[in-house]
C-alpha atoms as an extended CHARMM CRD file, in Angstrom:
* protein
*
       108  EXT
         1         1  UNK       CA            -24.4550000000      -36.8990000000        0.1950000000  PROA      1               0.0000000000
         2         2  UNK       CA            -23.6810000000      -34.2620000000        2.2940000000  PROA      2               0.0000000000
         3         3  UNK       CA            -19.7620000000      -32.4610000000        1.4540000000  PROA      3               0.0000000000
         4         4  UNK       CA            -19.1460000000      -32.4330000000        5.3620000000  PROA      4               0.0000000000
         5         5  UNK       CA            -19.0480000000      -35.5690000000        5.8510000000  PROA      5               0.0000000000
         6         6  UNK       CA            -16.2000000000      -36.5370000000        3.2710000000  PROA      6               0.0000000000
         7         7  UNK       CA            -12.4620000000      -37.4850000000        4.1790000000  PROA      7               0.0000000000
         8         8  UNK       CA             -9.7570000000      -34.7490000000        3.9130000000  PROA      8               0.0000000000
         9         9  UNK       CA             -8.5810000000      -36.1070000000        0.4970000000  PROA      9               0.0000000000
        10        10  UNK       CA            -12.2480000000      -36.2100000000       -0.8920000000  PROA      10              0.0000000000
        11        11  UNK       CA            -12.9190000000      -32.4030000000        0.6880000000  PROA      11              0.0000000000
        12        12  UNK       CA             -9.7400000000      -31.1850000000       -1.4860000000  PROA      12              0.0000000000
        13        13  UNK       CA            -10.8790000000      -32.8680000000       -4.3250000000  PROA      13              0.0000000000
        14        14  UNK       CA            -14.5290000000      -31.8630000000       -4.3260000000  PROA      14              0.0000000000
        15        15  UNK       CA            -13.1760000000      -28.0660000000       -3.4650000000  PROA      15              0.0000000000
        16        16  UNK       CA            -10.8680000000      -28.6590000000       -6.6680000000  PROA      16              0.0000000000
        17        17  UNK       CA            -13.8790000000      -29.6530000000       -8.8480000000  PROA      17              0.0000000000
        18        18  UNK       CA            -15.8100000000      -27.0630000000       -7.6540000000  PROA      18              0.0000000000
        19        19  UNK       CA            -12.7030000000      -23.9050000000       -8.7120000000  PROA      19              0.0000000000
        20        20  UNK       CA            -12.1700000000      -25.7820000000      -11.8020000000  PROA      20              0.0000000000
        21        21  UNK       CA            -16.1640000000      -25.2460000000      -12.4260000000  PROA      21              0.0000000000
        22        22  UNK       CA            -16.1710000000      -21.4660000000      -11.4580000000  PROA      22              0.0000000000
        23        23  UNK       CA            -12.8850000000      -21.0010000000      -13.0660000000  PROA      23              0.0000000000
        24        24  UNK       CA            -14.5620000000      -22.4120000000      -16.1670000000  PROA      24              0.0000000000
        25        25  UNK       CA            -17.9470000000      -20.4050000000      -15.6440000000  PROA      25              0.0000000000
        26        26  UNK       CA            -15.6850000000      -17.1150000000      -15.3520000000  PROA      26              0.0000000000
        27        27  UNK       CA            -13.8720000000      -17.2870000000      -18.3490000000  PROA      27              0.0000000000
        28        28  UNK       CA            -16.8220000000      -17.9860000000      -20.7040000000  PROA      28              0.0000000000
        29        29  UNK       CA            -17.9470000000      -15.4800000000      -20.1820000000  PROA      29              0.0000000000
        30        30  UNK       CA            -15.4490000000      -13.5830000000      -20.0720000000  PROA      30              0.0000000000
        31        31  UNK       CA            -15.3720000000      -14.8610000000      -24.0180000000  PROA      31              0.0000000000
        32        32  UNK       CA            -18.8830000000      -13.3700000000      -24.4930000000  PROA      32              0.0000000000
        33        33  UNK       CA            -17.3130000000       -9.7890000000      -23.3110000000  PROA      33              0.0000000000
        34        34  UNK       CA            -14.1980000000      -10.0500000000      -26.1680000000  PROA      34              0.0000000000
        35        35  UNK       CA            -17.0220000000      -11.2600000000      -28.3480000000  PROA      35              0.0000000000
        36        36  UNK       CA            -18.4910000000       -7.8810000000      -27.9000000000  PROA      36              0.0000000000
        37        37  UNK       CA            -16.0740000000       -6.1100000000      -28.0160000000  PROA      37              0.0000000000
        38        38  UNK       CA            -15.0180000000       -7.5320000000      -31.3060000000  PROA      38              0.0000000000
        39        39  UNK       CA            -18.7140000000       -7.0000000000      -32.6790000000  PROA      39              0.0000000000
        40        40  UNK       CA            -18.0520000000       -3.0500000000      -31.2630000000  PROA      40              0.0000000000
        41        41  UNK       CA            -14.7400000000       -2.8520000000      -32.9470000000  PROA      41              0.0000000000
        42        42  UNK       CA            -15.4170000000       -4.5730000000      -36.1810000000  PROA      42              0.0000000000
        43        43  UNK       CA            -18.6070000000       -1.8140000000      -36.3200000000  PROA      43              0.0000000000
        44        44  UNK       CA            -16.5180000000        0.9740000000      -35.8010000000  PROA      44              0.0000000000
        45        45  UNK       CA            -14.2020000000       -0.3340000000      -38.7250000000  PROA      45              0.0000000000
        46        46  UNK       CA            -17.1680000000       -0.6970000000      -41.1920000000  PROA      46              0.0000000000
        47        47  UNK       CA            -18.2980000000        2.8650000000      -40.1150000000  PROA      47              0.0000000000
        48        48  UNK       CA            -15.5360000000        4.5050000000      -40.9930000000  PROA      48              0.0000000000
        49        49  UNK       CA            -15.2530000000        2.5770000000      -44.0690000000  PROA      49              0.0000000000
        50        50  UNK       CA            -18.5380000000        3.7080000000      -45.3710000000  PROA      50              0.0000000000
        51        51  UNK       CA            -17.4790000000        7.4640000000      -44.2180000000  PROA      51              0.0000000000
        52        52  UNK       CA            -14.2070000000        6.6830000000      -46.4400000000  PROA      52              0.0000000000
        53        53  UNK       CA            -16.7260000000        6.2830000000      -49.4040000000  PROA      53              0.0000000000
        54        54  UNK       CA            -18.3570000000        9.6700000000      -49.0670000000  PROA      54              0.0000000000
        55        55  UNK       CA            -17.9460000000       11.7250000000      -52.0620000000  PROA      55              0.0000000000
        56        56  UNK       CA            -17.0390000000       15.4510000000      -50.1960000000  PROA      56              0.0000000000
        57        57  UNK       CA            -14.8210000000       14.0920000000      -47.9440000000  PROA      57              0.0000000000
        58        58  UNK       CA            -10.7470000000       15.3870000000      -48.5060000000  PROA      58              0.0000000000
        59        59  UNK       CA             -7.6860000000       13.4930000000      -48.7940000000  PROA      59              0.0000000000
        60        60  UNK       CA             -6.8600000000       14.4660000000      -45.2920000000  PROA      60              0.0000000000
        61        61  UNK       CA             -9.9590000000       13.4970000000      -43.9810000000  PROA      61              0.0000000000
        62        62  UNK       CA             -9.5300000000       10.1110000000      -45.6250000000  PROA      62              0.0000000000
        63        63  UNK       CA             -6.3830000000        9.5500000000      -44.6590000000  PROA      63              0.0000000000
        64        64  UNK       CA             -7.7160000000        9.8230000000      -40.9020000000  PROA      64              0.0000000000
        65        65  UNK       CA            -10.6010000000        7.5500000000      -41.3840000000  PROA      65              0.0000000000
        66        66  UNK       CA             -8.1640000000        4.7920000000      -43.3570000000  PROA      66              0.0000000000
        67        67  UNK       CA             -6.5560000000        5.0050000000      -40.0330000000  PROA      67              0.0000000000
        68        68  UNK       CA             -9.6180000000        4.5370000000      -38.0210000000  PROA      68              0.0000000000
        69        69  UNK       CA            -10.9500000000        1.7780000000      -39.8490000000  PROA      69              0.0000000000
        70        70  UNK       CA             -7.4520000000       -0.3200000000      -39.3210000000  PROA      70              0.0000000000
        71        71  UNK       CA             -7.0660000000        0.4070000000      -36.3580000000  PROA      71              0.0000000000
        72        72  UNK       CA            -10.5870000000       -0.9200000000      -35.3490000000  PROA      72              0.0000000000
        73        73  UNK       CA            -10.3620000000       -3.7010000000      -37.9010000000  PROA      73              0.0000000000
        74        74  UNK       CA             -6.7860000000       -4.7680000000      -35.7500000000  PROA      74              0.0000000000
        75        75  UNK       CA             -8.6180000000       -4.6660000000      -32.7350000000  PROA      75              0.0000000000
        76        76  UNK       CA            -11.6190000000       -7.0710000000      -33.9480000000  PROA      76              0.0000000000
        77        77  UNK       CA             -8.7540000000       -9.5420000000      -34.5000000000  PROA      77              0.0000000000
        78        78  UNK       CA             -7.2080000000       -9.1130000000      -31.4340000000  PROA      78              0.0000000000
        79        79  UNK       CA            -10.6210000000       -9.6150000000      -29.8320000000  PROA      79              0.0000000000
        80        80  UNK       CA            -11.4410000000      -12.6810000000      -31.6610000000  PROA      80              0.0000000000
        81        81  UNK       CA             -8.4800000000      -14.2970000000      -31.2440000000  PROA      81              0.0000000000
        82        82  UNK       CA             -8.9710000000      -13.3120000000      -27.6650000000  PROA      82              0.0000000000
        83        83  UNK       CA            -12.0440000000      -15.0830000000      -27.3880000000  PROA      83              0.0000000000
        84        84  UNK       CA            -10.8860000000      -18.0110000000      -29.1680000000  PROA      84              0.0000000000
        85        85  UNK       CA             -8.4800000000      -18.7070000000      -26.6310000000  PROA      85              0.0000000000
        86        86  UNK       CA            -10.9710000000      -17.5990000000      -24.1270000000  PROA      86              0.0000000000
        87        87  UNK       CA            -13.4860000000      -20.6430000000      -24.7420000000  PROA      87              0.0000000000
        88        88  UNK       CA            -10.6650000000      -23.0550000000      -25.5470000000  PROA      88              0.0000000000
        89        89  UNK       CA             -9.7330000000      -22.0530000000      -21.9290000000  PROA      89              0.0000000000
        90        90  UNK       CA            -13.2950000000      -22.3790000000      -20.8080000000  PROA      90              0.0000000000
        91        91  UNK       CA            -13.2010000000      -25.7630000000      -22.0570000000  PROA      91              0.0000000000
        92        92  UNK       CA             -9.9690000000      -27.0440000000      -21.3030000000  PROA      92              0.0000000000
        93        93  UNK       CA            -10.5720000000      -26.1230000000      -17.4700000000  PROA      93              0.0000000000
        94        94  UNK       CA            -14.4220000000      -27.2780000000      -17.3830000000  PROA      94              0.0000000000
        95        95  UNK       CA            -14.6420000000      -30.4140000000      -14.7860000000  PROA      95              0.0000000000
        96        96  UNK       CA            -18.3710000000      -30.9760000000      -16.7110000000  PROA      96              0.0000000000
        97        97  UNK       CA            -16.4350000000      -31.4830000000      -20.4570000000  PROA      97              0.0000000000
        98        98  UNK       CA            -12.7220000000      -32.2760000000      -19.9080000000  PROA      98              0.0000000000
        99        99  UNK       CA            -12.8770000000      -33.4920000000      -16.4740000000  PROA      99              0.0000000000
       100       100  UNK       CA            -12.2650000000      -37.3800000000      -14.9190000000  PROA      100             0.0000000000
       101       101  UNK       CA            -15.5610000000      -39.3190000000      -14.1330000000  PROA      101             0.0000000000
       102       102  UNK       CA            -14.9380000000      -38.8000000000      -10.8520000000  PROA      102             0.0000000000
       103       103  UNK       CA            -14.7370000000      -34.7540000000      -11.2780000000  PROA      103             0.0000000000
       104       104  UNK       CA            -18.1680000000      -35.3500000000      -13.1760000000  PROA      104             0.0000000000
       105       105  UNK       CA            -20.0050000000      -37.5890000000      -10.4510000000  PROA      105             0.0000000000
       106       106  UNK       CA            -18.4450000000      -35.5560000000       -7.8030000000  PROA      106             0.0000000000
       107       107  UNK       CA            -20.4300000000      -32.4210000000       -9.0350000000  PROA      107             0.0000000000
       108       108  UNK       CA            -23.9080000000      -33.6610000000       -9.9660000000  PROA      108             0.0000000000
């Protein structure tokens, strides 16, 4: 089945189904870039951390990395939840998961 040869209402629908796919393609993985980021931030917390431990290191310089490490362990949360809501979103717009049989036959 050719899309050119469907009815107005059919064309707008098949269009729709197709958006809703890409829509759902681009924020997956848009997910997979928060999830990197979060793996980047949470490493960045754990280094400075492990600096924190270092025996020759001064209060002032430990005061800094405390800072450093919870500020990067705040921003692997907000980049987690981030990409929590990003694949709920992923799946709550996907025609292929959450979509009507007709979305789903439309598209094979």
């Amino acid at each position: 089945m050719s899309a050119d040869t469907l009815t107005a209402t059919s064309r707008a629908f098949y269009e729709r189904s197709k958006s809703k796919a890409a829509a759902s393609f681009f924020l997956a993985a848009a997910s997979m870039v928060f999830l990197g980021f979060c793996a980047q931030s949470g490493g960045e917390s754990s280094a400075y951390g492990n600096l924190n431990d270092l025996p020759y290191i001064s209060g002032t310089q430990s005061d800094i990395f405390e800072s450093y490490r919870s500020g990067y362990g705040f921003g692997a949360f907000c980049f987690i939840l981030s990409f929590i809501l990003m694949v709920s979103a992923a799946f709550y717009t996907s025609p292929f998961i959450t979509g009507s049989n007709n979305e789903r036959l439309m598209l094979r």
